[in-house]
Structures are given as structure tokens and as C-alpha cells.
C-alpha positions in Angstrom: -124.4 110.7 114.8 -126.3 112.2 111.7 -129.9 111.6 110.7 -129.4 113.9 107.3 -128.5 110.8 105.2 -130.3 107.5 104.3 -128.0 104.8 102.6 -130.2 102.1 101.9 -133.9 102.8 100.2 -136.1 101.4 98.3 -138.4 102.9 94.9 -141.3 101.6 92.8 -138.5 100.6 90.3 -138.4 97.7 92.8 -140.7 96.4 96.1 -140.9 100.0 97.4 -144.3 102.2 97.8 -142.8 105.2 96.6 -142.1 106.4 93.7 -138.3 108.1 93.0 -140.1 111.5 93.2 -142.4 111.2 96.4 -139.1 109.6 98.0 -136.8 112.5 96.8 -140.0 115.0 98.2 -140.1 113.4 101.4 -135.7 113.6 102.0 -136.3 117.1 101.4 -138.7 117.9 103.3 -137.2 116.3 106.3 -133.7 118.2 105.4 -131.5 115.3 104.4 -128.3 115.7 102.6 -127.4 112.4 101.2 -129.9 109.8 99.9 -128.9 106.6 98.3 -131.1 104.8 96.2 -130.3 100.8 96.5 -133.5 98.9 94.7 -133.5 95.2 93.8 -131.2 94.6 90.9 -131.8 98.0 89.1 -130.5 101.3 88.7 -133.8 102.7 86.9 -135.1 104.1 90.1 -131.9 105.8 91.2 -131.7 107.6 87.8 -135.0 108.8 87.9 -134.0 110.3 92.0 -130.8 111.7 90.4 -132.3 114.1 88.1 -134.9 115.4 90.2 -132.5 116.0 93.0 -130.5 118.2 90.7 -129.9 122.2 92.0 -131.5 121.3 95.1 -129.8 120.5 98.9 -129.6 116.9 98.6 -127.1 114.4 97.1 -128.6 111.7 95.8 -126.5 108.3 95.6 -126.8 106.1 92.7 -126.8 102.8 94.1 -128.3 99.2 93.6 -128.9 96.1 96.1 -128.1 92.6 94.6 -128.8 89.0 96.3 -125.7 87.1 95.4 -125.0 83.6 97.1 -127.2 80.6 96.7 -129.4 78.2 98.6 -127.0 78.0 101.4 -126.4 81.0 102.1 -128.4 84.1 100.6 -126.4 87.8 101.2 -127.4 90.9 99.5 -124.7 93.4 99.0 -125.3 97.5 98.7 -123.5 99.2 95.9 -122.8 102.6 96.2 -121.8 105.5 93.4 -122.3 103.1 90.3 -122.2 104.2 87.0 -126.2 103.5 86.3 -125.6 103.2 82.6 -122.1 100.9 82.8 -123.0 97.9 80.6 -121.5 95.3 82.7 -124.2 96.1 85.6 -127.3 96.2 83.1 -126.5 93.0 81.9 -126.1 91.5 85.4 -129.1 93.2 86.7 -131.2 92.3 83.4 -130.4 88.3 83.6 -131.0 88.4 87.5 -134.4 90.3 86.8 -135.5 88.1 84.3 -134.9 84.7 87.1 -137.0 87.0 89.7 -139.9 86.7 87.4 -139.5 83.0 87.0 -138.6 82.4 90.6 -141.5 84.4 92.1 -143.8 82.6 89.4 -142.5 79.4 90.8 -143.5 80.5 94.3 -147.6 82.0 93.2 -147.7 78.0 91.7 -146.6 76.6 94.9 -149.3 78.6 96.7 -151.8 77.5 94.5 -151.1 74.0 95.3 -151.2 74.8 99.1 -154.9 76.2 98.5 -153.6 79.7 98.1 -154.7 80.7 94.5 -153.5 84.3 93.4 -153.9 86.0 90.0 -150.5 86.1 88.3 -152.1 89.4 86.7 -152.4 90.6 89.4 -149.1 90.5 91.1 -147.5 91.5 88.1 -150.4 94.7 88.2 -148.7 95.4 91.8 -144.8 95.2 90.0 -146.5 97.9 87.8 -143.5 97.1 85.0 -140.7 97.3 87.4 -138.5 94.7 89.0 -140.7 91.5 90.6 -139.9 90.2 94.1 -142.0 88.9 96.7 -143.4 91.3 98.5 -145.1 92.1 95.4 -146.8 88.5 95.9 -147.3 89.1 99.6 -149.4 92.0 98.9 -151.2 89.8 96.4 -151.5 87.5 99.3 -152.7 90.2 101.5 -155.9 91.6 98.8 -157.0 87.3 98.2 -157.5 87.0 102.3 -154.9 84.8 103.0 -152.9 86.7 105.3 -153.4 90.0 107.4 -150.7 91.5 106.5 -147.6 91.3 104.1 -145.1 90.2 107.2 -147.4 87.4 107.6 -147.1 86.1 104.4 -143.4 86.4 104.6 -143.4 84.5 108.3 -146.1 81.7 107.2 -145.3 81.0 103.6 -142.8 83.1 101.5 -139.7 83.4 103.8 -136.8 81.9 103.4 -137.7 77.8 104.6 -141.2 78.8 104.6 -143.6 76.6 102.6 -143.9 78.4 99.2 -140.2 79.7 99.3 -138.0 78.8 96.6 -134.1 79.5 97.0 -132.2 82.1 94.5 -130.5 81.1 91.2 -126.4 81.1 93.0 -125.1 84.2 91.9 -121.1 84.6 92.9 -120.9 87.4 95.3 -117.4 88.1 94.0 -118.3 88.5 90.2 -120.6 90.7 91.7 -118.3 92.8 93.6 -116.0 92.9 90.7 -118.7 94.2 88.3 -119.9 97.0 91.1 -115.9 97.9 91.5 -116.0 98.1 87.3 -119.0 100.4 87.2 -117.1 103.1 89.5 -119.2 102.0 93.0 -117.7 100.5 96.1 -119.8 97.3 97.9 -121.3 97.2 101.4 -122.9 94.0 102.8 -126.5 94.9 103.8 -127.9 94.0 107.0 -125.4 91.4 108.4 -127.1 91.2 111.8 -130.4 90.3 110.1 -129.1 88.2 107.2 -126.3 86.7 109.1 -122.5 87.4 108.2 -121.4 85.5 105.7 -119.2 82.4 106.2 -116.1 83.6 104.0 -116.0 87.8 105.1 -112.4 87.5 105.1 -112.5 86.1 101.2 -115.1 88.9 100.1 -112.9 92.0 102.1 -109.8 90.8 100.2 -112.2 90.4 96.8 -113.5 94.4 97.6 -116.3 94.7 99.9 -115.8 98.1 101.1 -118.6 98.2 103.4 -120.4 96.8 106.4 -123.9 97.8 107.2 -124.1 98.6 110.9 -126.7 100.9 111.4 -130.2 99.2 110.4 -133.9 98.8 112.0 -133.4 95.2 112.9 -130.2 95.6 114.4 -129.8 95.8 118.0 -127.7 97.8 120.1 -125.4 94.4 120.2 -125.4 93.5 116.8 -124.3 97.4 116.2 -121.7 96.7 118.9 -120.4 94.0 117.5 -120.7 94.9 113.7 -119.0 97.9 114.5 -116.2 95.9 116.2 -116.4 93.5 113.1 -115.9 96.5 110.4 -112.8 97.5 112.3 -111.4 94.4 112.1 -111.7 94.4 108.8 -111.4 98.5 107.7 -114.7 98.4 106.4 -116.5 101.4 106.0 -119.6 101.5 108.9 -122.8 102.2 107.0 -126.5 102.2 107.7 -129.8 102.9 106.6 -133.4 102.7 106.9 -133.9 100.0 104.5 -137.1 102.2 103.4 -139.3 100.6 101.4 -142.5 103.2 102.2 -144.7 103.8 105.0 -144.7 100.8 108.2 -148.3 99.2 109.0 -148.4 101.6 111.5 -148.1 104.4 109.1 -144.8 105.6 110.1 -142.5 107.3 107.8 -138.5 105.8 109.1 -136.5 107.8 106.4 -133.5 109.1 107.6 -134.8 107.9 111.1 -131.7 106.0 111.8 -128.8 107.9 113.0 -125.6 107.4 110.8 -122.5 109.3 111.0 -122.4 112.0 108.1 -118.6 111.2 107.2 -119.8 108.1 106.0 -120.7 109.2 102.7 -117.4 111.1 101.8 -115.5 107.6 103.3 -117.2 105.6 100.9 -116.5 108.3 97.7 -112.8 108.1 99.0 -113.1 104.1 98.1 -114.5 104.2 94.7 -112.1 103.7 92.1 -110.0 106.6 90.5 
């Protein structure tokens, strides 16, 4: 097992704390080879991480994470080696930025009528320009007073059932994997032992899901057992990351904490399409 590689992180283009550059600064630093850069429906930040990885050690992925599903059941899947600039993907990730804002404006109204009151300005301040999601408004939640921290915001009022919480628009998860495939990237379903495997894994391995995230800070050493015994089932690829979105409560740094095996990366190029 390998802790040179991190396939699943997180930027200021979306909810993370870091920007592109203090993330690539902080892979290098701690001698990591591959780095995949998987924000919330955009590729901005993974550009930005490409070009300023350039003549140096580490490989940086471009990649993207998008919530497909509905109500019923919410999945995100992990793409991997997309084509940033492939204009299938921007208008998919443009129309499912523009229902965040709406969505997550819908949730800072239903606060406010549960006695909770935060400046939209404000959470949109916190976004700085960049893709809008709820931590954004948990951090909001977390300057007004309302909660301690932004995991108690998230376990109280803006997780999924909570109070406030207001289900994503459906998005097909196989238009999605068809328009990742098109780009030239290969699909992995993030955090399966966290967010639950999806109902129809069968119908979504024979529509292209390359991919089965094994190796994640919420999973256990059974869910990795039985995720890894899952993936061969199928012949999905085993992948894992960190899930970094910037330093914990606690202060620690967990990039390229979680042991992954190196090959991973050159079996998931080996997928892309030719």
C-alpha cells in the first residue's frame, strides 16, 4: 500500500479550504506522486493544479465529483482524466452549478423560518465566486452562533433528512457516466460505504463505472473488506482517497494519509478511452 497518491480532493473552486496552489504545495511537500483534483461539479480548480504541477514530481489528475441520482437515492460519482475543457462536461457542470445556487438558497430560507437567519451575502462571500454547496452555509451557520461547528450543522439541520435539507434536482447517473466516458475520463463511485451502494450497481457497471472507492476516512476496515470483495465482483478498479477538503477541526492535515495502492492510477489510465 502507497500513501504517494490522493484520488479524491477538494479546492476553493468548490467547498474546500485550499486553494489549487496551497493544495499542490502541500502534495509536494509531503512527496506525493499522483494528486487528483475531484471538486463539486467543476473542473476550474483541477486546471488551475495542472499547470502549476507542471516540470515538477507530481501528476496531477484532472478530475471532477458530480451528485447524480435524486431524492431517493443521492450517489456522487468521481471522474478521473477528463478533458477539463470538453464541452459536453461544462455544460453539465454549468446547469448543475446554477440548481446548487438555487437549492442551497432554498435551504438559508428554510433556516430562516426555523429562527436561524443567515446573510445570503455572506454565504455567497464564503463561495468567494466558486461553486456553492452547503458547507459554505454551514460555515455561515457556524460565524451567526447557531452551531459549534460545521458537522453540527450538517447533523442538526442541513444533512440529508435534516430540517433545512432539501433533496437534489435527479440527475441520471448514466448520462453522467456517458458524458465523463465522452470527455476521455473513466467514473468511480465515491464513498459507497458512507453514501450507501447504489440499488442498481450491476446497471451502472454495464453503463461504465469503472471504479469503486474503497479506500476512504469513513470506511471501516469492513466496509474496505467488503467493497474490496464488491469491486472484484464486478472488475472495478479499487480506489481511494482522502476526500480532502482542508485542515480537520483538530487541525490535522489527512492528504495522502490514506494508504492506496500506487498501480491504481496507471489501472484507471488503462480504462480511459483510446
Amino acid at each position: 500500500m502507497s500513501s504517494r497518491l490522493d484520488l479524491h480532493v477538494h479546492t476553493t473552486a468548490s467547498d474546500g479550504l485550499w486553494s489549487p496552489a496551497q493544495v499542490v504545495h502541500e502534495a509536494l511537500a509531503r512527496g506525493l506522486r499522483y494528486l487528483a483534483i475531484t471538486d463539486h461539479e467543476t473542473t476550474r480548480g483541477a486546471v488551475e493544479a495542472v499547470a502549476l504541477a507542471r516540470g515538477t514530481p507530481l501528476e496531477v489528475i484532472p478530475g471532477v465529483e458530480i451528485s447524480v441520482g435524486g431524492a431517493e437515492e443521492e450517489l456522487d460519482l468521481l471522474g478521473y482524466f477528463v478533458d477539463p475543457t470538453h464541452p459536453d462536461l461544462l455544460h453539465l457542470l454549468e446547469g448543475m452549478q446554477a440548481e446548487r445556487v438555487g437549492r442551497i438558497q432554498a435551504m438559508a430560507e428554510r433556516l430562516a423560518r426555523l429562527g436561524m437567519p443567515v446573510p445570503w451575502e455572506r454565504v455567497l462571500e464564503l463561495a468567494r465566486g466558486n461553486v456553492l454547496g452547503r458547507p459554505h452555509l454551514a460555515r455561515a451557520m457556524v460565524e451567526q452562533g447557531y452551531v459549534a461547528d460545521e458537522a453540527e450543522a450538517f447533523r442538526r439541520w442541513l444533512g440529508r433528512g435534516r430540517p433545512a435539507y432539501i433533496p437534489r434536482r435527479p440527475v441520471d447517473p448514466r448520462e453522467v457516466l456517458e458524458i465523463i466516458r465522452a470527455a476521455g475520463g473513466v467514473a468511480a463511485l465515491a464513498h459507497p460505504g458512507r453514501s450507501g451502494l447504489p440499488r442498481d450497481l450491476e446497471g451502472l457497471w454495464r453503463a461504465g463505472l469503472v471504479g469503486l472507492e474503497v479506500f476512504h476516512p469513513d470506511h471501516s476496515p469492513a466496509d474496505v473488506a467488503r467493497l474490496m470483495a464488491i469491486a472484484r465482483i464486478y472488475g472495478l478498479v479499487p480506489t481511494g482517497g482522502s476526500d480532502f477538503h482542508g485542515p480537520g477541526p483538530d487541525g490535522r492535515i489527512l492528504l495522502g494519509v490514506i494508504p492506496v495502492p500506487e498501480h491504481t492510477v496507471e489501472q484507471l489510465r488503462e480504462r480511459c478511452p483510446r
